[in-house]
C-alpha positions as CSV (number, residue, x, y, z in Angstrom):
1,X,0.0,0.0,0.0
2,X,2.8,2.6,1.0
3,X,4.3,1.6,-2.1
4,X,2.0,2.3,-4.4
5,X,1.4,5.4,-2.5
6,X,4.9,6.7,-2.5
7,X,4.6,5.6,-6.7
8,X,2.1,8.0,-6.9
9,X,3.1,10.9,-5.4
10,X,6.5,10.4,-7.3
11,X,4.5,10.3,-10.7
12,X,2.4,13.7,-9.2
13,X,6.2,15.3,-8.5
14,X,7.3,14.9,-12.0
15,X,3.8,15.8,-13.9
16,X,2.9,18.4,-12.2
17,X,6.3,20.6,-12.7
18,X,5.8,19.0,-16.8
19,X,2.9,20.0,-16.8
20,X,3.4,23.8,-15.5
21,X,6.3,23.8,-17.9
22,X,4.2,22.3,-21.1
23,X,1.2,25.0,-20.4
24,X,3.2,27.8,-20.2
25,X,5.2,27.0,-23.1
26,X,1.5,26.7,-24.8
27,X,0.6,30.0,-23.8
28,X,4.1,31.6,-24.9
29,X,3.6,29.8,-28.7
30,X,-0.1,31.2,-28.8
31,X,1.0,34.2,-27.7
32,X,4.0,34.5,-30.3
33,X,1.6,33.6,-32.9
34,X,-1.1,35.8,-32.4
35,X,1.7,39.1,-31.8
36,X,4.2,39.8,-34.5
37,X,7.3,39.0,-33.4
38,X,10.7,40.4,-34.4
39,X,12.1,38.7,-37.8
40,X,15.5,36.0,-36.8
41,X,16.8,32.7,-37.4
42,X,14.8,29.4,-37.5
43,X,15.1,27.9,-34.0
44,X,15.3,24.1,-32.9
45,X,12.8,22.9,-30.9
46,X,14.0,22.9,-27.3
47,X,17.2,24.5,-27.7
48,X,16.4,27.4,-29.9
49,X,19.6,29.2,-31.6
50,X,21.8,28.5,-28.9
51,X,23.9,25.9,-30.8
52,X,24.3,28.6,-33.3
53,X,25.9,31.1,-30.9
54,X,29.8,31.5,-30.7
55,X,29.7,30.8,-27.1
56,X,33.3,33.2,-26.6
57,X,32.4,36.2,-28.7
58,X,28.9,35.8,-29.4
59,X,28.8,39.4,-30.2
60,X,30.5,37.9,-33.9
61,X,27.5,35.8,-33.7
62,X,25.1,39.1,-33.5
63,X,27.0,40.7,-35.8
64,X,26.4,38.0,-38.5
65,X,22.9,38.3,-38.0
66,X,22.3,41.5,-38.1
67,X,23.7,42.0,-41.1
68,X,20.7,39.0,-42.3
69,X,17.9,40.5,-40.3
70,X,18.5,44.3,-39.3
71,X,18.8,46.6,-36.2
72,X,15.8,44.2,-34.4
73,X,15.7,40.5,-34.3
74,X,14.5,37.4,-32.7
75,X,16.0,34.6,-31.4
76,X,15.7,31.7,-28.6
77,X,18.1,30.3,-26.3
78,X,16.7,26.9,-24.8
79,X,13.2,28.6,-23.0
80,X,14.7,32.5,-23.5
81,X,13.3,34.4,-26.3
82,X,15.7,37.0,-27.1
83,X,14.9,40.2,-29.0
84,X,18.7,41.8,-30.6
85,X,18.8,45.2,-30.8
86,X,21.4,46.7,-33.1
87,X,21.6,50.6,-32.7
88,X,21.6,53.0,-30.1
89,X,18.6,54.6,-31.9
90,X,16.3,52.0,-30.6
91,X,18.1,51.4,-27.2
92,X,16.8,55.7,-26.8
93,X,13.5,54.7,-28.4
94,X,12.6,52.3,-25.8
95,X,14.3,52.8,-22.5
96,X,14.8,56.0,-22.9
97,X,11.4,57.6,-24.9
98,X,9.1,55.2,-22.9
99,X,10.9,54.7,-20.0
100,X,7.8,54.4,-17.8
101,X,7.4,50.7,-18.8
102,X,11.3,50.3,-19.4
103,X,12.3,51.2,-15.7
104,X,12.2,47.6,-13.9
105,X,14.8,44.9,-12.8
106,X,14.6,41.6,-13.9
107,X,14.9,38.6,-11.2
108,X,18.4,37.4,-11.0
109,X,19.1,34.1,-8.5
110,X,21.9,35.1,-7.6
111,X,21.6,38.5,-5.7
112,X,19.6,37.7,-2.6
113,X,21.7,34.7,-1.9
114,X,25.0,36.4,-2.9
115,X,24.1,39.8,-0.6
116,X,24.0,41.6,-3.6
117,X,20.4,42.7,-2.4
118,X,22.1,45.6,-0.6
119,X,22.9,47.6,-4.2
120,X,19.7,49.6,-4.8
121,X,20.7,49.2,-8.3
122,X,18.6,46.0,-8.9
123,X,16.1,46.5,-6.8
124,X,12.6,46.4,-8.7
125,X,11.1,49.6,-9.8
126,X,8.8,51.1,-6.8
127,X,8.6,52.8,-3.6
128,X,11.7,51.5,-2.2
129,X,13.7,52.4,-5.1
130,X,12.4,55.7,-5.3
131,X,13.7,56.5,-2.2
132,X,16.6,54.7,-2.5
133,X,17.1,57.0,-5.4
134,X,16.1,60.0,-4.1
135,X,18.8,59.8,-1.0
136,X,21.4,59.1,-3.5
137,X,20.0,62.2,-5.9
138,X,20.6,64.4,-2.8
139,X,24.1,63.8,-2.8
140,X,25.3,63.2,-5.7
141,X,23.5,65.3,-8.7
142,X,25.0,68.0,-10.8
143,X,25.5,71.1,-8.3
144,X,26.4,68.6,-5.0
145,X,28.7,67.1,-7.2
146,X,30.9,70.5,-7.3
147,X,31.5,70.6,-3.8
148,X,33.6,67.4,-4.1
149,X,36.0,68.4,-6.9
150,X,38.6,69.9,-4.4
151,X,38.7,66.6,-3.1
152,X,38.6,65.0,-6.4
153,X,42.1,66.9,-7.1
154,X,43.5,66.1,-3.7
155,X,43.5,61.7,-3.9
156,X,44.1,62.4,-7.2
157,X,47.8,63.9,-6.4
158,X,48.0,61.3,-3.4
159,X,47.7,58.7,-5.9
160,X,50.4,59.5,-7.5
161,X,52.7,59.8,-4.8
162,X,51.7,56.1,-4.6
163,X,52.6,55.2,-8.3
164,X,56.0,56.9,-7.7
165,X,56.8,55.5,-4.6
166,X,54.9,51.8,-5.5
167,X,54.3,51.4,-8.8
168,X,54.0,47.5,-8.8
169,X,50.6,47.9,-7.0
170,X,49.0,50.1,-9.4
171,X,45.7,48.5,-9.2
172,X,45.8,48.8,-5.3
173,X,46.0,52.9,-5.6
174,X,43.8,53.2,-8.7
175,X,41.2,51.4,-6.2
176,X,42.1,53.5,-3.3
177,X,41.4,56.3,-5.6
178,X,38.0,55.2,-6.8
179,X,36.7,54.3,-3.3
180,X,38.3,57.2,-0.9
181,X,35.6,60.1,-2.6
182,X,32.5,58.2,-2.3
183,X,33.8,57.2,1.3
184,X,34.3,60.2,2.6
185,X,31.3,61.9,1.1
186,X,28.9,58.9,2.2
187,X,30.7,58.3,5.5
188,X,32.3,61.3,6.8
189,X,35.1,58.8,7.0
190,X,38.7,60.2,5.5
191,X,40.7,57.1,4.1
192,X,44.5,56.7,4.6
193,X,46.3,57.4,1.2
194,X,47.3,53.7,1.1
195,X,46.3,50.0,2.7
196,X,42.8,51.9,4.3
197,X,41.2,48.9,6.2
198,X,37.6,50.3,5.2
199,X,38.8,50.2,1.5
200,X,39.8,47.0,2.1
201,X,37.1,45.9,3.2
202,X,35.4,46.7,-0.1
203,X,37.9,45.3,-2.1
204,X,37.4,42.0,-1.0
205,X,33.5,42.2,-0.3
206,X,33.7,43.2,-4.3
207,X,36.5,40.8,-5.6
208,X,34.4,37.8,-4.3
209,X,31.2,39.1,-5.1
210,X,31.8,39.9,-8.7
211,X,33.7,37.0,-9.5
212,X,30.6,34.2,-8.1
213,X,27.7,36.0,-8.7
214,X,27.6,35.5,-12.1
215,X,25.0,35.0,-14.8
216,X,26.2,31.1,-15.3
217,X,25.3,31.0,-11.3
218,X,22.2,32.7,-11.9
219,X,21.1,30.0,-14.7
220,X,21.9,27.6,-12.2
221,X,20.0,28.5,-9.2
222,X,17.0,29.5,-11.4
223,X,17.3,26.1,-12.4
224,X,18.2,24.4,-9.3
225,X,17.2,26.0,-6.1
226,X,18.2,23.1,-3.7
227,X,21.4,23.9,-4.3
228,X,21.7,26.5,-1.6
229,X,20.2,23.8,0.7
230,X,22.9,20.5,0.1
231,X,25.0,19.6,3.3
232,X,28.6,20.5,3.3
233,X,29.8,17.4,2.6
234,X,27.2,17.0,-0.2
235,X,29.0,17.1,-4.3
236,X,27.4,20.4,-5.4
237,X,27.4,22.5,-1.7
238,X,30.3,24.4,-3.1
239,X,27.7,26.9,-4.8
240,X,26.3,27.4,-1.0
241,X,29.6,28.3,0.2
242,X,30.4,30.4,-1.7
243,X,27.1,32.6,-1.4
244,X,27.6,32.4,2.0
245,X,31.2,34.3,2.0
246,X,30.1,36.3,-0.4
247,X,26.8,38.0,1.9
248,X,29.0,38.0,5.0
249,X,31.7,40.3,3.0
250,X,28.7,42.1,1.3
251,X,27.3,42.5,5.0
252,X,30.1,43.5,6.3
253,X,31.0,46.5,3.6
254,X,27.4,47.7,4.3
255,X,27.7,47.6,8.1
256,X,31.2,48.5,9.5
257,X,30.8,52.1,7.7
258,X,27.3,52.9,8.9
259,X,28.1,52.1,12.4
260,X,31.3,54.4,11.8
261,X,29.1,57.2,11.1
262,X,26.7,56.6,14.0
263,X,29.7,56.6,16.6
264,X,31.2,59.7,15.4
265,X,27.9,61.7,13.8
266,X,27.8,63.6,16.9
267,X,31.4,65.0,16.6
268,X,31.6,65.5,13.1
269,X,28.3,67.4,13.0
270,X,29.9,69.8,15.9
271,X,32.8,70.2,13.3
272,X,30.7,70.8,10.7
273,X,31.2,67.9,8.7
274,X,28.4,66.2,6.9
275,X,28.1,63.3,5.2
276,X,25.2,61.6,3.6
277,X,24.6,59.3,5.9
278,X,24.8,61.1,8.8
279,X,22.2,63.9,7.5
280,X,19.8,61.4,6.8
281,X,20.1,60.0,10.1
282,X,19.3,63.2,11.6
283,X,16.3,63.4,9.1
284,X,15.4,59.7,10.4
285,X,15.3,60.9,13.8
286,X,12.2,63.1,13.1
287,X,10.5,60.6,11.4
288,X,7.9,58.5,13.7
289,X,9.4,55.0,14.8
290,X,7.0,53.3,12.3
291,X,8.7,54.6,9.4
292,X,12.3,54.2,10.6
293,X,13.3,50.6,9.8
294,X,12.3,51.1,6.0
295,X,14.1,54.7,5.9
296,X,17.3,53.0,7.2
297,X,17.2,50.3,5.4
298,X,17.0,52.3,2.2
299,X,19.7,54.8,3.3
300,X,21.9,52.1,3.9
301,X,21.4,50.4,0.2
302,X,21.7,53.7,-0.6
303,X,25.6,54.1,0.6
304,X,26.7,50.7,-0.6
305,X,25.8,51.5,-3.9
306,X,27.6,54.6,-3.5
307,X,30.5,53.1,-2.6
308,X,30.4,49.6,-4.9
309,X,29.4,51.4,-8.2
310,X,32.5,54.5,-7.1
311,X,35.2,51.7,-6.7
312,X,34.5,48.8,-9.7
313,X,33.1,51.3,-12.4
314,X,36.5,54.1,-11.7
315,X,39.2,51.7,-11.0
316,X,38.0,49.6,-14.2
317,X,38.7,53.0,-16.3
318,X,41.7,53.5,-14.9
319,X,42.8,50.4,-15.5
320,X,41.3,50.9,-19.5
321,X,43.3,53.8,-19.5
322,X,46.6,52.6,-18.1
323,X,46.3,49.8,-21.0
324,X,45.4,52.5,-23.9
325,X,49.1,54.5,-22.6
326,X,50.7,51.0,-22.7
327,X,49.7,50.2,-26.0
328,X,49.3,53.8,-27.7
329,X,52.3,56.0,-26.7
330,X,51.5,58.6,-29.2
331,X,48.5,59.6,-27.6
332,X,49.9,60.0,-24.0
333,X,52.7,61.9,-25.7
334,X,50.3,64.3,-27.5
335,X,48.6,64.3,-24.1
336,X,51.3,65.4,-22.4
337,X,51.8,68.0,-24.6
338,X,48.4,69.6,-24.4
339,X,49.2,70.0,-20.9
340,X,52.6,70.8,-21.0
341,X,51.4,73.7,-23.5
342,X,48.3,74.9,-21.4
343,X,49.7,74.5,-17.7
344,X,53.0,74.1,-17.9
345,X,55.3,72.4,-16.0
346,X,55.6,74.3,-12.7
347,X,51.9,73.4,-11.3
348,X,49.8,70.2,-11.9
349,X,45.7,70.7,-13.4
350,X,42.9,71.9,-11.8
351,X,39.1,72.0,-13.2
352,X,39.8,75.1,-14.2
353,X,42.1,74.1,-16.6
354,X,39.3,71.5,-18.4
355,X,37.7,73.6,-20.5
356,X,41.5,74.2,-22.3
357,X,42.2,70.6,-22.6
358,X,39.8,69.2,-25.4
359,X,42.7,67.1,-26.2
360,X,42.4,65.3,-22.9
361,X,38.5,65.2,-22.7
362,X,38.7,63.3,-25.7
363,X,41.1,60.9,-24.3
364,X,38.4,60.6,-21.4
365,X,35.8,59.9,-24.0
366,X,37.9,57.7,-26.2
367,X,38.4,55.6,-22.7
368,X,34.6,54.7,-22.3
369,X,34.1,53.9,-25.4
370,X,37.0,51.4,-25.8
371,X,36.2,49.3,-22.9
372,X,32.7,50.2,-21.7
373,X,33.2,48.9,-17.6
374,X,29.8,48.3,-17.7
375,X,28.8,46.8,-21.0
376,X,25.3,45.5,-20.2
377,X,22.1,47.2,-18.4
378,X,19.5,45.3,-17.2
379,X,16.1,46.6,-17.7
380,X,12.4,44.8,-17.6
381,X,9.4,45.6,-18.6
382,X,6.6,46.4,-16.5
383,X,3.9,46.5,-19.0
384,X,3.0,45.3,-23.1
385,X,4.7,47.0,-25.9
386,X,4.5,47.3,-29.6
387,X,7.6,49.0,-31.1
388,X,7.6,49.1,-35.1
389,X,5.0,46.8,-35.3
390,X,6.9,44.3,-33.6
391,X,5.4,43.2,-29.9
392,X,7.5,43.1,-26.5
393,X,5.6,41.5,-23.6
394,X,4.9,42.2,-20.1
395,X,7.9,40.9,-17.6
396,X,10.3,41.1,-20.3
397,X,14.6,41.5,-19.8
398,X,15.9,44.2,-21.5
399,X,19.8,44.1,-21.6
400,X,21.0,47.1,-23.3
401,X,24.9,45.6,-24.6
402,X,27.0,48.7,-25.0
403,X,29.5,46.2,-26.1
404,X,30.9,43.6,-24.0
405,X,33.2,40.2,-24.3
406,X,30.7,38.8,-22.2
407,X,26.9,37.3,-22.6
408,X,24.5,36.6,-20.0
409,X,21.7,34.6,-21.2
410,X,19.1,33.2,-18.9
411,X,17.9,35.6,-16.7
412,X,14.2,36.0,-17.7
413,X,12.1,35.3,-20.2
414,X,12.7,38.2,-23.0
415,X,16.0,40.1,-23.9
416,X,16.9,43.1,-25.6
417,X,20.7,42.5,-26.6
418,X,21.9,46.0,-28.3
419,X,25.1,45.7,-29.7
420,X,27.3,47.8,-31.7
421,X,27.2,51.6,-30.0
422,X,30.6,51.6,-29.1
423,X,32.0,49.0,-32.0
424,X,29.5,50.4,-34.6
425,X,32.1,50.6,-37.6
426,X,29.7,53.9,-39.3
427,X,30.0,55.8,-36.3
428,X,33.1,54.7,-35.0
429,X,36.1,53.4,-37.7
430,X,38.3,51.3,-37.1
431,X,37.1,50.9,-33.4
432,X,39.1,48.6,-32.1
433,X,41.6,51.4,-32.6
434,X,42.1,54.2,-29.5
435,X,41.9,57.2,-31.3
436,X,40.8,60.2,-29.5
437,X,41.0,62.4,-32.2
438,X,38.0,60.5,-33.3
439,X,35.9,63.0,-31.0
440,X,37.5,66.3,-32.4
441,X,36.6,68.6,-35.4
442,X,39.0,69.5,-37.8
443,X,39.5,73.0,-35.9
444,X,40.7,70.7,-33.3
445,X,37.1,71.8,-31.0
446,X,35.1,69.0,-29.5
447,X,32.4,67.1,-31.3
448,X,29.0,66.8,-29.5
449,X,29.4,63.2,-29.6
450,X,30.1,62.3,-25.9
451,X,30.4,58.4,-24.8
452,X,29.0,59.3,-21.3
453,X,25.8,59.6,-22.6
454,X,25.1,56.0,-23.4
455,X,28.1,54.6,-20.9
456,X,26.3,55.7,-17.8
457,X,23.0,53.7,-19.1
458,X,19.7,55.6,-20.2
459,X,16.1,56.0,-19.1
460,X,15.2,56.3,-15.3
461,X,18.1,53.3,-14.6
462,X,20.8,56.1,-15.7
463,X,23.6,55.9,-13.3
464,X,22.8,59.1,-10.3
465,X,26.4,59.5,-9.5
466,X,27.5,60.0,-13.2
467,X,28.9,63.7,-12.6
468,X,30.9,62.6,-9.5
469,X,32.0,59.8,-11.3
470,X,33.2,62.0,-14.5
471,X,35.0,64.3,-12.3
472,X,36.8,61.9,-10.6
473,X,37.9,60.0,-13.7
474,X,38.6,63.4,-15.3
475,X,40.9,64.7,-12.0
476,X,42.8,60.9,-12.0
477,X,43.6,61.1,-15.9
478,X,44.7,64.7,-16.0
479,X,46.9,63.9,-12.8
480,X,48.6,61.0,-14.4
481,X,49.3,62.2,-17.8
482,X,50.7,65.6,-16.4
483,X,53.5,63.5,-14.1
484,X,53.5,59.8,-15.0
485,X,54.5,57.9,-18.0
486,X,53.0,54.6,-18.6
487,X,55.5,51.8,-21.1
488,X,55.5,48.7,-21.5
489,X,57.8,46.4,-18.8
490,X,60.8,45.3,-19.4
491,X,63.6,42.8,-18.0
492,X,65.6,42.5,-20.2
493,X,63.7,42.9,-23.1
494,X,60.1,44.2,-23.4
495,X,57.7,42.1,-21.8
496,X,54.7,41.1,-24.4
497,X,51.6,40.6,-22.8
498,X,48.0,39.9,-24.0
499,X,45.3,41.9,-22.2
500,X,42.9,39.3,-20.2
501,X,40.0,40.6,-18.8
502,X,37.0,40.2,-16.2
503,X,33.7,38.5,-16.9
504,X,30.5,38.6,-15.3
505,X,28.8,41.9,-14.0
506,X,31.5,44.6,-15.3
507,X,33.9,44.3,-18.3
508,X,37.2,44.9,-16.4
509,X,41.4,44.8,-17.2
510,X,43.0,42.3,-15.4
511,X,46.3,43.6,-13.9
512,X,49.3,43.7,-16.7
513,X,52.6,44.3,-16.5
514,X,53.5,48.0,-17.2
515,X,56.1,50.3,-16.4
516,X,55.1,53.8,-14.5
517,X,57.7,56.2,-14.1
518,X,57.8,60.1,-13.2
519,X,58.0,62.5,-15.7
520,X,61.7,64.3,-16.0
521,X,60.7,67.7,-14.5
522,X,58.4,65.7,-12.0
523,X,59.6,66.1,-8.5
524,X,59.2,65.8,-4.4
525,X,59.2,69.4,-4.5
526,X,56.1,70.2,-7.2
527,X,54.5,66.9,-5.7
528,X,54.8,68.3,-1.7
529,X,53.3,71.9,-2.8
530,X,50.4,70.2,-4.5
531,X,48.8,68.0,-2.1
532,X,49.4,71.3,0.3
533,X,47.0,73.3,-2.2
534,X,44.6,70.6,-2.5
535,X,44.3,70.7,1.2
């Protein structure tokens, strides 16, 4: 009798998941049929186009077909349906022009198990991420973001007192750069110009946490659940472990800060020093106890965005940069120039000097667009859509691909892939190439063409900390260029390298060997008198 009862409920286990599977599937085809979907290559049954994809550089793959089928096509990988979008045009149309519906996050298994919850970045479009927002937006929009420029120039000049003394570690003070702004302005906490324990802290909450929670991960819990829940000494648990060190890290980067600034708000605000988070806990403090817990918890993925999105997004276009002065010496050299010719030699740039230095803002420019940091932007829909006749459902993924050497299938049902902004051979020749003087009349003025308008995402989901971010970038690259030179490594002969780069959430230059050395008229003296007027 047990038997025959366990035979049954085994049968009920496996038809009821086929059966969910088999009806929605029905509903999809009916669906499909009945809306006009995008034109694309003939899929298998089951496994769609995936066999078809170049799994390492399916972006050749996307190329080829658009080429066949144009700037908007459809294809399926295994039970994704995947709308390609080919042009930056129709990347504005939709998440830009109708951003109302093109303003959600799609669900990605990874982040709550990972502790990646704690970003505001992917939280679903709502309440709590219009506050979320909005406490960010107070610190960081266009006229907030001038008060942190003095700043800006300051870790700027400390960081190369770093190269110069340690130039082996460049990675280490291109992060310390990145994080010590958004720090300070978040925390009210002032880092130490090298080996800060806070930034640390960061550094390894991020280096764990970018390198697990990726979209292969993501398939895989979407998939298979249980996973998280196999014993230890269970084949598979692996997966569980390693979410598990990556939320305490994650956990920790959010907490040890905010309690920094609730032990010494008092103090600071006597000095009057302000931070974001310790305005908004004065706010809090007004607020009735009811509303508190959903306040804090929004301020506080409010600062670890801050301070995640300031350190991988600016130390990846450092390290972009550093490889462009590598492998295109003409460019730093007419670089250098620029600067030589508009500031001299006997006093490093301010902001002041920007507006004189098209030369360099084009380098800036050429930098984002060569190696996007963040190539992909997840969107989803909230609600139907027809766009040129061609019909985008309800719940759908849209991943924006500025350009990327990466591909992240499987997250939800329906993706827009745009590819070819930044690699689009029409707009861009021979972009492969670094050529700033790609974003430069012939009179030598800028063009209005400006890579930071796409690079920083579009729609609602357009990054809040972009002008901080610019400025920072802007004050590191000037700094460098004006007293470093960046060559290839040698021993006894030049070291040859391939670059190698990061996969998964950001597109990213792995370390490389490179030689940084001060410029001839560089020296302790000029370096001494300008971190004193940057104080």
């Amino acid at each position: 009798m047990f038997s025959s009862v366990d035979a049954r409920l085994v049968v009920l286990a496996v038809l009821l998941p086929a059966s969910f599977v088999f009806i929605t599937s029905l509903k999809r085809f009916i669906r499909n049929r009945q809306n006009k979907l995008p034109p694309g290559p003939v899929p298998l049954p089951l496994l769609g186009n995936v066999l078809s994809i170049d799994t390492k550089e399916p972006w050749l793959t996307y190329t080829k077909w658009a080429a066949a089928y144009g700037d908007l096509f459809f294809v399926r990988l295994l039970g994704q349906e995947v709308v390609v979008i080919n042009s930056q045009h129709v990347a504005k149309a939709l998440l830009d022009k109708r951003s109302r519906i093109y303003s959600d996050r799609p669900y990605i298994a990874t982040l709550e198990p990972f502790g990646w919850l704690v970003v505001f970045g992917f939280t679903g479009y709502g309440d709590e991420w219009r506050l979320c927002r909005r406490l960010f937006h107070q610190t960081f929009h266009t006229d907030s973001a001038l008060k942190f420029r003095p700043m800006q120039i300051k870790r700027a000049r400390e960081m190369i007192v770093n190269l110069i003394d340690d130039p082996e570690h460049y990675h280490s003070h291109f992060a310390t750069l990145s994080s010590s702004v958004a720090i300070s302005v978040t925390y009210g906490y002032q880092t130490s110009p090298r080996d800060d324990p806070l930034v640390r802290i960061v550094e390894n909450a991020l280096a764990i946490g970018l390198r697990v929670a990726t979209s292969e991960r993501a398939i895989l819990l979407k998939t298979f659940p249980f996973l998280l829940k196999l014993p230890d000494w269970c084949w598979g648990s692996s997966l569980k472990r390693e979410a598990q060190a990556s939320t305490n890290l994650m956990t920790e980067m959010t907490e040890v800060p905010f309690r920094y600034t609730q032990q010494h708000m008092a103090e600071d605000l006597a000095l009057g020093q302000f931070s974001m988070v310790a305005e908004n806990l004065q706010r809090m403090e007004k607020q009735d106890h009811t509303s508190r817990p959903l306040f804090e918890s929004a301020l506080k993925k409010a600062a670890t965005s801050a301070i995640a999105g300031s350190y991988e997004t600016s130390t990846s276009l450092l390290m972009a940069f550093a490889l462009a002065m590598v492998s295109y010496p003409d460019v730093q050299k007419r670089a250098q120039a620029e600067i030589d010719s508009v500031v001299g030699r006997d006093r490093l740039p301010t902001f002041e000097d920007r507006a004189s230095l098209p030369y360099i803002e084009s380098v800036l420019r050429e930098t984002l667009r060569w190696q996007p940091v963040a190539p992909i932007a997840l969107h989803a829909t909230s609600g139907d859509d027809i766009y040129d006749g061609y019909f985008i459902p309800k719940g759908a993924t849209v991943m924006c691909n500025i350009w990327s050497d990466t591909f992240c299938p499987g997250f939800e049902m329906l993706t827009l892939y745009c590819r070819g902004i930044t690699r689009d051979e029409k707009r861009y020749p021979n972009a492969s190439v670094f050529m700033p003087e790609r974003f430069m009349d012939a009179d030598g003025a800028l063009t209005d063409d400006d890579p930071a308008e796409y690079c920083f995402g579009l729609g609602r989901r357009r990054c809040p900390g972009r002008y901080a971010a610019d400025a920072s970038a802007w004050s590191a690259i000037v700094t460098m260029l004006a007293t470093v030179e960046f060559s290839f490594a040698k021993n006894d002969q030049v070291i040859e390298f391939t670059p190698e780069f990061s996969t998964g959430l950001f597109h990213s230059v792995t370390v490389f060997p490179c030689s940084i050395s001060p410029r001839s008229h560089v020296h302790s003296g000029l370096l001494g008198a300008a971190l004193r007027m940057a104080e």
